[in-house]
C-alpha positions in Angstrom: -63.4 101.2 -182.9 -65.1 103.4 -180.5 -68.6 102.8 -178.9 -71.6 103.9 -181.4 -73.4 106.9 -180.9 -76.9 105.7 -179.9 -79.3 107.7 -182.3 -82.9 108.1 -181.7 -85.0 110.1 -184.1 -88.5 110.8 -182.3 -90.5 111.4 -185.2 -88.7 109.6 -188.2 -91.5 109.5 -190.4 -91.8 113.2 -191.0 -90.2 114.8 -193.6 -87.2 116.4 -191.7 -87.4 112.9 -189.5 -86.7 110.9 -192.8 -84.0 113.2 -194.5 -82.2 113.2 -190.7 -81.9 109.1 -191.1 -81.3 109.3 -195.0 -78.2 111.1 -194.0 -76.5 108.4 -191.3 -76.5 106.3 -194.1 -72.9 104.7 -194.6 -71.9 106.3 -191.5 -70.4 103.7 -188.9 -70.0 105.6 -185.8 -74.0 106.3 -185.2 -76.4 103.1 -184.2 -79.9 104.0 -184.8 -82.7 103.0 -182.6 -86.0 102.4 -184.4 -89.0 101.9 -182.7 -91.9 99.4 -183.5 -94.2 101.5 -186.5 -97.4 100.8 -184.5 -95.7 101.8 -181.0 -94.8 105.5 -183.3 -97.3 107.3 -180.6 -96.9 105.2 -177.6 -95.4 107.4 -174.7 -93.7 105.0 -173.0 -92.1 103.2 -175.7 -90.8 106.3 -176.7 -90.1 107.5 -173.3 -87.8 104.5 -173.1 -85.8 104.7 -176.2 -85.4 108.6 -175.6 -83.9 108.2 -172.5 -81.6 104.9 -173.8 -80.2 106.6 -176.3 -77.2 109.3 -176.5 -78.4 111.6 -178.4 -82.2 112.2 -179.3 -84.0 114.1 -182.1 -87.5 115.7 -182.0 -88.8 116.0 -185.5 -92.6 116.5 -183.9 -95.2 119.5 -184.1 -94.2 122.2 -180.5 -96.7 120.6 -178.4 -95.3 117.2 -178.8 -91.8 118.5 -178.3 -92.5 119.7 -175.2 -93.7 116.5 -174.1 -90.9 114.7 -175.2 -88.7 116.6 -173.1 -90.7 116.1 -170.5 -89.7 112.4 -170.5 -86.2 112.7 -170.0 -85.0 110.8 -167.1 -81.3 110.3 -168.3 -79.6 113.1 -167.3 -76.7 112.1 -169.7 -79.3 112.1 -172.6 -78.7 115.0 -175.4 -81.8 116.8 -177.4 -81.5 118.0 -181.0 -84.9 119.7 -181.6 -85.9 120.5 -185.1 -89.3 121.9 -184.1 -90.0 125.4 -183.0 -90.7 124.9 -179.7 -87.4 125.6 -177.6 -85.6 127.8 -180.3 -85.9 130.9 -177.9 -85.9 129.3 -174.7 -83.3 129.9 -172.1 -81.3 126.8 -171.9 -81.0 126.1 -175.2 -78.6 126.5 -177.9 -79.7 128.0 -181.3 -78.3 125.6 -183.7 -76.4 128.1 -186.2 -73.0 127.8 -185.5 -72.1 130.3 -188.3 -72.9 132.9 -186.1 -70.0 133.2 -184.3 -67.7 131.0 -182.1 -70.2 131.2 -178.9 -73.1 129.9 -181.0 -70.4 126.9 -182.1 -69.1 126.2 -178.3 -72.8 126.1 -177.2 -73.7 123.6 -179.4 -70.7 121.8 -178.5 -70.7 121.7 -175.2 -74.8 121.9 -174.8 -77.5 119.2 -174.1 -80.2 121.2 -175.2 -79.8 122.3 -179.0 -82.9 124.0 -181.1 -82.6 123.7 -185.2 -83.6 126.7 -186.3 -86.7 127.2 -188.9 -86.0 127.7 -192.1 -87.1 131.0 -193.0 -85.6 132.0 -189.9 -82.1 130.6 -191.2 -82.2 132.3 -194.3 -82.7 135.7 -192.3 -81.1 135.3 -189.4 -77.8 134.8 -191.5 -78.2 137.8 -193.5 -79.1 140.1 -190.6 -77.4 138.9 -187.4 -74.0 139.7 -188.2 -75.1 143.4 -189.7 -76.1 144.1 -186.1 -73.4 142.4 -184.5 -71.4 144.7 -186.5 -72.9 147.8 -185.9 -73.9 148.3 -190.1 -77.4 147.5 -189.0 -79.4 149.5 -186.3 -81.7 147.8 -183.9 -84.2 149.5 -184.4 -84.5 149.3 -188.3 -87.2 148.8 -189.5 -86.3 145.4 -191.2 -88.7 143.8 -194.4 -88.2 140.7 -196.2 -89.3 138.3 -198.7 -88.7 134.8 -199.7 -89.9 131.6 -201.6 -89.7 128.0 -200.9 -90.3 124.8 -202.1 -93.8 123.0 -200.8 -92.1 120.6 -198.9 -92.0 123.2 -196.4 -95.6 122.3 -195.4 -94.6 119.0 -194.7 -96.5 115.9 -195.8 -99.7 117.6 -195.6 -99.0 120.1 -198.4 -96.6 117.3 -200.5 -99.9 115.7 -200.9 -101.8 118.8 -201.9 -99.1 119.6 -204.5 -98.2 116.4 -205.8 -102.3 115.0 -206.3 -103.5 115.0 -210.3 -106.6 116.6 -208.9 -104.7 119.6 -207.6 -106.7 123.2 -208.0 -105.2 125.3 -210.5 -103.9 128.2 -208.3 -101.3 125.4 -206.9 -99.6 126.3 -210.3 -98.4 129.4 -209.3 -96.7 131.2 -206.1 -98.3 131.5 -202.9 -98.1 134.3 -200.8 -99.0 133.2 -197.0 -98.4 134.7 -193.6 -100.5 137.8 -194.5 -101.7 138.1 -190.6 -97.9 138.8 -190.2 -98.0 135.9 -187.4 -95.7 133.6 -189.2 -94.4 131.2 -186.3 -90.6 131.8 -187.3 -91.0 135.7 -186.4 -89.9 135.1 -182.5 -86.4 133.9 -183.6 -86.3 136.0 -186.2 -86.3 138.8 -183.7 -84.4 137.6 -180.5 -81.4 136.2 -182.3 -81.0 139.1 -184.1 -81.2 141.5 -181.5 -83.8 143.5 -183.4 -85.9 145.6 -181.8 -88.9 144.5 -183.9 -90.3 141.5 -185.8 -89.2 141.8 -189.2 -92.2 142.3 -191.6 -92.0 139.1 -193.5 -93.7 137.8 -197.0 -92.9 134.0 -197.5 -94.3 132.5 -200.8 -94.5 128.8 -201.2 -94.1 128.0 -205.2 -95.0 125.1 -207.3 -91.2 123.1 -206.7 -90.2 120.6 -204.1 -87.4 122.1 -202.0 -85.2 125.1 -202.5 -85.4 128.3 -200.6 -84.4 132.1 -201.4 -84.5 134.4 -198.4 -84.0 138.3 -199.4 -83.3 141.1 -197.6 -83.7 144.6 -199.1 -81.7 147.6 -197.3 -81.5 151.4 -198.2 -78.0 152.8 -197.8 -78.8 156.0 -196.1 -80.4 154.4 -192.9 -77.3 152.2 -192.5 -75.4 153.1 -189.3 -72.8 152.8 -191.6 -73.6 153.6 -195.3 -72.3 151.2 -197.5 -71.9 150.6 -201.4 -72.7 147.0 -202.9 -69.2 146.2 -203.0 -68.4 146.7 -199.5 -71.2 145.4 -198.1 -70.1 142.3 -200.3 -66.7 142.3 -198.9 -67.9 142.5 -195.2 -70.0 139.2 -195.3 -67.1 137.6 -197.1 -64.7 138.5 -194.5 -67.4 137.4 -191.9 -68.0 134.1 -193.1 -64.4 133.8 -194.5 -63.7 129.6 -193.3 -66.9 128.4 -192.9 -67.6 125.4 -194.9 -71.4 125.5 -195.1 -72.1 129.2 -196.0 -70.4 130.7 -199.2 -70.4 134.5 -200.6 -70.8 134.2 -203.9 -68.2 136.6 -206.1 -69.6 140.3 -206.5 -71.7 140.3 -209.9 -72.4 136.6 -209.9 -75.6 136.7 -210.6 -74.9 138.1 -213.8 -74.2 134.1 -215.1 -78.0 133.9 -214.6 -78.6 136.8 -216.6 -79.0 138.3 -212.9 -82.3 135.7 -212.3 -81.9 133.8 -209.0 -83.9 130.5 -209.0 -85.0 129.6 -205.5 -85.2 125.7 -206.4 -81.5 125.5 -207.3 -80.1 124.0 -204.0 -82.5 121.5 -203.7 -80.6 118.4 -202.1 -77.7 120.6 -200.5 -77.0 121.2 -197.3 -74.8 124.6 -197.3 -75.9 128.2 -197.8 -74.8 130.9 -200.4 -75.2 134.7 -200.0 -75.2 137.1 -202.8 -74.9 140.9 -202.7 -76.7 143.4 -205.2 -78.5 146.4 -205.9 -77.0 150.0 -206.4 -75.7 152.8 -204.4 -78.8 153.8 -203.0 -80.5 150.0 -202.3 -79.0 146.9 -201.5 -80.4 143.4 -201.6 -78.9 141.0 -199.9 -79.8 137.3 -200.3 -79.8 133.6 -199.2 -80.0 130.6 -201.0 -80.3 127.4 -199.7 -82.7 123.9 -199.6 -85.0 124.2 -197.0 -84.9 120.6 -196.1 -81.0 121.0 -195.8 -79.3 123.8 -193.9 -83.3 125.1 -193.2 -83.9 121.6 -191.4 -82.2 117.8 -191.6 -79.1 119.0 -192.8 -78.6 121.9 -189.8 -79.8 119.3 -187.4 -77.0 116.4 -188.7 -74.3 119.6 -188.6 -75.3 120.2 -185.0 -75.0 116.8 -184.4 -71.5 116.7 -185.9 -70.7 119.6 -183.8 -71.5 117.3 -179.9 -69.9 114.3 -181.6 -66.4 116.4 -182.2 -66.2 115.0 -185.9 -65.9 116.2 -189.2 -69.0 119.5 -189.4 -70.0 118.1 -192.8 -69.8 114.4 -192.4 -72.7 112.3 -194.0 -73.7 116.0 -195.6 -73.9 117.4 -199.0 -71.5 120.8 -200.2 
């Protein structure tokens, strides 16, 4: 058997931290390196596991991140980085291979990888390839919504939600973001190639983890106009062989007497797409766990990716 993988997780006992080493269990080919719980904070403990290891992942807020990087001595050393920090930065692959086969090759063959957010996963794999295409101007003036579970707010907001002493508006959906600042905005925009930050309306709901990213379009400002159906039959060709994102048939919907739950996915770690609305005004939308392909599970693909095995191994489809 060939030499283990020597995993460090800088930040295991956040949310994404925990569901990253939840998924190397049973795998044989990874050897995690855990560091002392009290030493969690201590620079250079953590300085020296980082640069010991193979392959390291930040699962800590931006500042941190940064920090962390900052440490690296080991030149062989390889970063997966789940936080938001280098997701635009030059250097750095954007950890959605889907895209297309540069986006794949420079996670393979990169030492810098940034997960992207959530959100920004949900969008980004609606609109990127309508631009890339030539279906979507640049310059359209791009608006969409979506829900997720409150895991989303890490363990802050699990504690909020999951306390008996709760307050009552916890019992219903939660519009946030209203300052349109919402931190996933920059990536939204520069992997798109719009010209503009989409405006954007998350909502975090009274579930654990699930997420439903929608993307409404009218027709008639298409560069190309396009009916339901062949909108449909574009993202199917596009993403035709990709194991982790799967267009859903035309009209499938209707099996949910045309209701799409956002809490569905919860515990999986691909993506589906499905394509409505009428002649006039489409709605496309993504459905996915936001603690899966939004965070641990995109972070464990990209991993798969630099290791050359299996894309879905030790995940969830």
């Amino acid at each position: 058997m060939s030499e283990k993988v020597k995993i460090f997780i800088d930040g295991s006992e956040g949310t994404t931290g925990l569901r990253i080493n939840e998924r190397f269990q049973g795998r044989d080919d990874v050897k995690l390196m855990t560091i002392v719980p009290e030493l969690r904070k201590d620079t250079e403990e953590r300085k020296k596991l980082i640069n010991a290891s193979d392959i390291t992942f930040l699962c800590l807020p931006d500042a941190a991140s940064r920090e962390a990087v900052e440490l690296i001595e080991n030149d062989e050393v390889r970063i997966i980085d789940a936080s938001t920090a280098h997701r635009t930065e030059s250097g750095w692959a954007y950890g959605f291979p889907e895209l297309s086969p540069e986006f794949r090759n420079a996670i393979k063959t990169g030492k810098r990888v940034a997960v992207p957010g959530c959100y920004a996963s949900g969008l980004i794999a609606l609109v990127y390839p309508l631009v890339k295409s030539g279906i979507l101007p640049a310059d359209y003036p791009v608006a969409a919504f979506a829900m997720s579970g409150y895991s989303g707010g890490g363990k802050k907001m699990i504690a909020e939600y999951e306390t008996q002493e709760r307050i009552f508006e916890l019992d219903s959906p939660r519009e946030y973001a209203l300052s349109q600042q919402h931190k996933h905005l920059k990536e939204m925009k520069a992997i798109t190639g719009l010209a503009k930050e989409p405006l954007f309306s998350p909502m975090v709901c009274d579930y654990y983890s699930g997420m439903l990213v929608s993307l409404p379009l009218y027709a008639e400002l298409l560069t190309k106009k396009m009916t339901p159906k062949e909108l449909h039959a574009f993202f199917t060709e596009y993403y035709a062989g990709e194991k982790f994102i799967t267009v859903n048939p035309f009209g499938a919907e209707e099996e949910t007497r045309s209701f799409l739950g956002s809490n569905v996915r919860s515990g999986w770690d691909g993506m589906e797409i499905f394509v409505t609305g009428c002649e006039d005004r489409l709605l496309v939308s993504s459905r996915f766990d936001n603690l899966g392909k939004g965070a641990s599970g995109a972070a464990v693909q990209c991993l798969n990716i630099m290791l050359g095995c299996q894309e879905d191994k030790g995940l969830k489809l």
